[in-house]
C-alpha positions as CSV (number, residue, x, y, z in Angstrom):
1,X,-13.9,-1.1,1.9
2,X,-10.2,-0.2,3.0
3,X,-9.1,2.3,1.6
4,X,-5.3,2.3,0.0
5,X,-2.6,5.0,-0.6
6,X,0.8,5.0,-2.1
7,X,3.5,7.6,-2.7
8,X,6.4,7.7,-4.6
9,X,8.8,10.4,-4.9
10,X,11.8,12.0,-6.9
11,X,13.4,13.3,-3.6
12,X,12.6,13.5,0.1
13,X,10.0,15.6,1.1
14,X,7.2,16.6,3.6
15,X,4.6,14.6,2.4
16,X,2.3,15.5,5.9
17,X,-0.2,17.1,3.9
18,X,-0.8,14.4,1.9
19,X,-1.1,12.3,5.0
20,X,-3.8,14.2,6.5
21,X,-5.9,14.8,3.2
22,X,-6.1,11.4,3.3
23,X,-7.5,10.7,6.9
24,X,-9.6,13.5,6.7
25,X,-11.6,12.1,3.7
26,X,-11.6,8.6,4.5
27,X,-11.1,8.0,8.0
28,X,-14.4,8.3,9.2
29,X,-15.6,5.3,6.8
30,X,-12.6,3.2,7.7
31,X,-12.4,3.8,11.5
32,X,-10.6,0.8,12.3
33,X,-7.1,1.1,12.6
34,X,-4.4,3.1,10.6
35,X,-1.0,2.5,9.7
36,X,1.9,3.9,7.6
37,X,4.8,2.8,6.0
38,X,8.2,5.8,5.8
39,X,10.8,5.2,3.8
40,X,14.1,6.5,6.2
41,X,17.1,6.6,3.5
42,X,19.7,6.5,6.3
43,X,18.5,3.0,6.6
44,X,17.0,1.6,3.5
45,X,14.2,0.6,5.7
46,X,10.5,1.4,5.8
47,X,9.4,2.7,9.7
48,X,6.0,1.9,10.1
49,X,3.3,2.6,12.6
50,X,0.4,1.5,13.6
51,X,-3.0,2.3,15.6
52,X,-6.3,1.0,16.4
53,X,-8.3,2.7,19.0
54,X,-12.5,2.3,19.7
55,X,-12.8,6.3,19.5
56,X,-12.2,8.1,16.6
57,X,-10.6,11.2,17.9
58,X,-8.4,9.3,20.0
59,X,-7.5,7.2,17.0
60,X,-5.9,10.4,14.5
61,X,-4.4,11.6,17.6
62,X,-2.6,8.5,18.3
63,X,-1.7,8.3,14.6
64,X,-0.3,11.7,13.9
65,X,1.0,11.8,17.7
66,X,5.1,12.6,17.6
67,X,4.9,12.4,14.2
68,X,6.6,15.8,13.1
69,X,7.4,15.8,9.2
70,X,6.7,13.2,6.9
71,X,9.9,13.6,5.4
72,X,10.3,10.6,2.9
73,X,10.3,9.5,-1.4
74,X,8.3,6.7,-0.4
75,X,4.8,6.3,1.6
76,X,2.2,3.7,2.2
77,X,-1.0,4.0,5.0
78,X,-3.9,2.4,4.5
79,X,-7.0,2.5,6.5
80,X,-9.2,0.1,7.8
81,X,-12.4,-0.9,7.5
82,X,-12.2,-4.5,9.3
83,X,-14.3,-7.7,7.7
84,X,-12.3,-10.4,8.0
85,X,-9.9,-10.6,11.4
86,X,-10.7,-8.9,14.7
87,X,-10.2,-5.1,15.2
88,X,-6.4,-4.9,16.7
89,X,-3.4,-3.5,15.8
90,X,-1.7,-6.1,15.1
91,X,-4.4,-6.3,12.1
92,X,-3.8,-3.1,11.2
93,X,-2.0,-2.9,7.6
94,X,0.6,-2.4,6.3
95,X,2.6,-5.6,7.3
96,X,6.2,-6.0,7.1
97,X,8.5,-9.2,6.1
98,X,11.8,-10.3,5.3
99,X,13.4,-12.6,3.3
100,X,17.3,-12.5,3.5
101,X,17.2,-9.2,5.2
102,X,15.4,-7.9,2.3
103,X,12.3,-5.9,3.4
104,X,9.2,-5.9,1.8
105,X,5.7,-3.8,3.3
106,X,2.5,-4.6,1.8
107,X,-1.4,-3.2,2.2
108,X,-4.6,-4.5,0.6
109,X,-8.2,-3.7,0.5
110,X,-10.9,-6.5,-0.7
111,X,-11.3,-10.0,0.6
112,X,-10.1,-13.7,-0.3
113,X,-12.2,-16.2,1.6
114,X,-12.3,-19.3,2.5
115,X,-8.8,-18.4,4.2
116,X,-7.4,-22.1,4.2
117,X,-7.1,-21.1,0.6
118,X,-4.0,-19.2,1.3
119,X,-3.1,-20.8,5.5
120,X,-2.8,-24.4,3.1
121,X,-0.1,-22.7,1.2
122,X,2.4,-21.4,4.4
123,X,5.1,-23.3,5.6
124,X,8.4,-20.5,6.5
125,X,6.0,-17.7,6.6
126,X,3.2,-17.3,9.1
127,X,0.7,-14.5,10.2
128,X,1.7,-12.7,13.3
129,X,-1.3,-12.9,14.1
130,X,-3.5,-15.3,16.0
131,X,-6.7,-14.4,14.1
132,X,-5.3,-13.2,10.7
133,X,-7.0,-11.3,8.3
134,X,-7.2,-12.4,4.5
135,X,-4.9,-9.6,3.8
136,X,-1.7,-11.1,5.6
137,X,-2.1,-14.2,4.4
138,X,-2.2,-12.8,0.9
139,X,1.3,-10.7,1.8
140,X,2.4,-14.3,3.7
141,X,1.4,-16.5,0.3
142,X,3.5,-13.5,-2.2
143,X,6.4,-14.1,0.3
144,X,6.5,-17.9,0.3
145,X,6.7,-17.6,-2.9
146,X,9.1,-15.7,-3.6
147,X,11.6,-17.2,-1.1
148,X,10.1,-20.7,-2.7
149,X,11.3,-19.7,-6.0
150,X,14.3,-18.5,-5.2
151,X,13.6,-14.8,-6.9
152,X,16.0,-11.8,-7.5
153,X,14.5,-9.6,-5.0
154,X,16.4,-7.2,-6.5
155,X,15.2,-7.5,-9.8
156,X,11.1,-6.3,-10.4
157,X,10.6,-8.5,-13.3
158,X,10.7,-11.1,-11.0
159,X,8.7,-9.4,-8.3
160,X,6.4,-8.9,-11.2
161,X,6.1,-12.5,-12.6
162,X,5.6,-13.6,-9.0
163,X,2.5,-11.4,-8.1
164,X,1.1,-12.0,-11.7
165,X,1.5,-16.0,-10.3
166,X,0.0,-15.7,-6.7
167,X,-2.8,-13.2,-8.1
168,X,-3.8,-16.3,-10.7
169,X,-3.4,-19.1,-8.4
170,X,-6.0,-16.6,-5.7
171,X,-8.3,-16.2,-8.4
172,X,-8.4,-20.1,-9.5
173,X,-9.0,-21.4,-5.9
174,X,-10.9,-18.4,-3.8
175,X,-13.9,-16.2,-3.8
176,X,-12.6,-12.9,-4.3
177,X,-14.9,-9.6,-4.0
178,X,-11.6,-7.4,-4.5
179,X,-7.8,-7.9,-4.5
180,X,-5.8,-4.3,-4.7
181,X,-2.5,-4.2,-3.0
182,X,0.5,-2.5,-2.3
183,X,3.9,-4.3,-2.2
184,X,7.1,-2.0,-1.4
185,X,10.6,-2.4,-0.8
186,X,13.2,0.1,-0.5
187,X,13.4,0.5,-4.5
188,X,9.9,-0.3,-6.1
189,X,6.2,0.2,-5.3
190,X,4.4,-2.6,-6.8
191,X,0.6,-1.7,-7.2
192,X,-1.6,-4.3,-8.4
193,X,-5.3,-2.8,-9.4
194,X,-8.3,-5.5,-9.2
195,X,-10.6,-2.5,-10.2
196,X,-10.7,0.4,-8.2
197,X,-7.0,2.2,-7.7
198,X,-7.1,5.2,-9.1
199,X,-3.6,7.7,-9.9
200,X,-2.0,11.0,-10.3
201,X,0.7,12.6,-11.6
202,X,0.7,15.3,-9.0
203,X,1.3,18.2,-12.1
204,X,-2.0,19.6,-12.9
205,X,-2.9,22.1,-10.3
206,X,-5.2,24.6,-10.3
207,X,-4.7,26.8,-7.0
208,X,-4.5,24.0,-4.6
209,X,-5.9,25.1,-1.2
210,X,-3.1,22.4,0.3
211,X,0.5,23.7,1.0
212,X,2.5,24.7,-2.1
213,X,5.4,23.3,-0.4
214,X,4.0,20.1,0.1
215,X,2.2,20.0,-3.6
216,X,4.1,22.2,-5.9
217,X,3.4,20.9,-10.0
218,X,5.3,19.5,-11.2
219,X,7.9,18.1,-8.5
220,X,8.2,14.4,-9.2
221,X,5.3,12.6,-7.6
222,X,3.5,9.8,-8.6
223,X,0.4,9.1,-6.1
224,X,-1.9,6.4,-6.5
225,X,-4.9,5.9,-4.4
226,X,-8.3,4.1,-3.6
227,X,-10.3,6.8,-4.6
228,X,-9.5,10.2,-6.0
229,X,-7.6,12.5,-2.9
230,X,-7.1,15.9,-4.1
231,X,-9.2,17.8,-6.2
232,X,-7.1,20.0,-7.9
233,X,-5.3,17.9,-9.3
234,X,-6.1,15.5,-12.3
235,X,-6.9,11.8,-11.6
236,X,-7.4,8.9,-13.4
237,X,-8.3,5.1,-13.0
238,X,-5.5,2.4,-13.2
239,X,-7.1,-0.3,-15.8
240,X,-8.5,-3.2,-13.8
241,X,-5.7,-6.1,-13.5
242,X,-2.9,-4.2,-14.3
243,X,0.4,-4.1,-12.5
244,X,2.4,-0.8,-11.7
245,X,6.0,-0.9,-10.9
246,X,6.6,2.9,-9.4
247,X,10.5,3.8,-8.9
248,X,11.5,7.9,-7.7
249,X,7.9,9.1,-9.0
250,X,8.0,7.5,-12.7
251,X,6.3,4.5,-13.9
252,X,9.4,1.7,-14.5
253,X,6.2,-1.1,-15.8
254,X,2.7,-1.2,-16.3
255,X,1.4,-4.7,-17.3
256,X,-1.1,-3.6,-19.8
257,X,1.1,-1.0,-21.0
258,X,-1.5,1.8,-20.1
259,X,-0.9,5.4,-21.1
260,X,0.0,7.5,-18.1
């Protein structure tokens, strides 16, 4: 399974560390392409990259390659470990879409098959790709409908209300094994938990072996991913089918209103 990450921050900050914690412990089991989403405040806009390469070594050196600091309040990667789609990089998550200029990234680990499901259901916004996986036609299908609808893009409720509608309509038509995703813009981080995201509040450590720089208590950062990351510091599991609405390293919703 894929496995998901998701930072958000107070302030801009060198969030490498958490970057490579994260390939070190689960690229090996998801060795087929990487990618990352940066949040560059001089633009408003995510800068992503992405890699897929056969050998392993050559695949973290492509991905850290010219990279310098991770300097950013806002990160998304996600790893992959390919079922659905052929390995590529254009398959490689996370995806990126616009609707009226406004940007939108998105990441997901599980699978929704049969994929006419969700191919039945585009009209103004297709895969890139020519052999999509299940995962961009999920971020495709939350996209048509939110241009469809005519949402506030600026307003989560409405992002909310709209995930909590695709999500349903998924579920009433497809075979789902898992459906956790990540959908960003430049102001929210939209984590929906099918059952296995997991999160920390980034203030509990115990003499972290990692850089205090990079992971001082404490400091504003909310991190949610696939499986627990770093082990000094406290983690806990989202409660399945909940929505998160992150905003500057601070919960703005939870759907189940879940004590964090």
């Amino acid at each position: 399974m894929c496995k998901l990450l998701a930072l958000s921050g107070s302030s801009e900050e060198d969030n490498k560390g958490i970057l490579e914690a994260f390939v070190k412990k689960f690229g090996s089991t998801n060795p087929d392409g990487w990618g990352m989403a940066l949040l560059d405040e001089s633009t408003e806009l995510y800068r992503i990259k992405k890699v897929y390469h056969r050998d392993r070594r050559r695949l973290e050196e492509a991905f850290f390659r010219g990279l310098g600091e991770v300097k950013t309040r806002s990160l998304i990667a996600h790893l992959r470990k390919a079922s659905i789609g052929r390995k590529s990089q254009e398959n490689c998550h996370p995806f990126e879409g616009y609707i009226d200029n406004h940007q939108f990234i998105f990441a997901h680990n599980g699978s929704v098959w049969p994929r006419r499901v969700l191919e039945s259901k585009l009209v103004n916004h297709k895969p890139k790709s020519d052999d999509p996986t299940d995962s961009e036609l999920v971020f495709c299908y939350i996209m048509e409908v939110l241009e469809d609808r005519g949402v506030n893009l600026n307003s989560w409720r409405d992002i909310v209300e709209t995930i909590n509608s695709v999500v349903l309509s998924i579920h009433s038509e497809a075979l789902i094994t898992k459906l956790n995703f990540i959908l960003a813009d430049k102001s929210y981080i939209y984590c929906y938990n099918w059952g296995e995201l997991q999160y920390s509040l980034m203030e509990e450590s115990t003499n972290s072996k990692l850089p205090k720089e990079t992971f001082s208590p404490g400091n504003g950062k909310f991190l949610v991913c696939s499986r627990p990351l770093l082990e000094n510091y406290s983690w806990n599991s989202i409660p399945p089918k909940t929505i998160l609405v992150l905003r500057e390293g601070k919960i703005q919703f939870s759907s189940k209103n879940a004590r964090f």
